[in-house]
C-alpha positions, 0 to 999 in steps of 0.5 A: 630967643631962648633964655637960660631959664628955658634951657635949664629947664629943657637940661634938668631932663638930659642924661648926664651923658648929654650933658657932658656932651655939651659941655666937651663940645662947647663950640657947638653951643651957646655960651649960655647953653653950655652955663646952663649945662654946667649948672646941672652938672653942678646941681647932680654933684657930677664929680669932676674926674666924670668929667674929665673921663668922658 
């Protein structure tokens, strides 16, 4: 089983358009890989309005 750990680590190499991705697409995700994705997201200081235009 991968640990939040793990996924942060593997997300801190995904481009910021991989990452908005998951995030959009949480469905398809583990609630932890999408924590994980957002806490990227927040640690780039990608700004919301990025997320909302994606």
């Amino acid at each position: 089983m991968i640990i939040k750990e793990e996924l942060q680590k593997r997300y801190s190499g995904l481009s910021d358009f991989e990452l908005l991705e998951i995030v959009n697409n949480s469905q398809g995700y583990t609630d932890i890989a999408v924590e994980a994705a957002n806490t990227e997201i927040q640690k780039r200081g990608i700004s919301e309005t990025s997320l909302k235009s994606y």
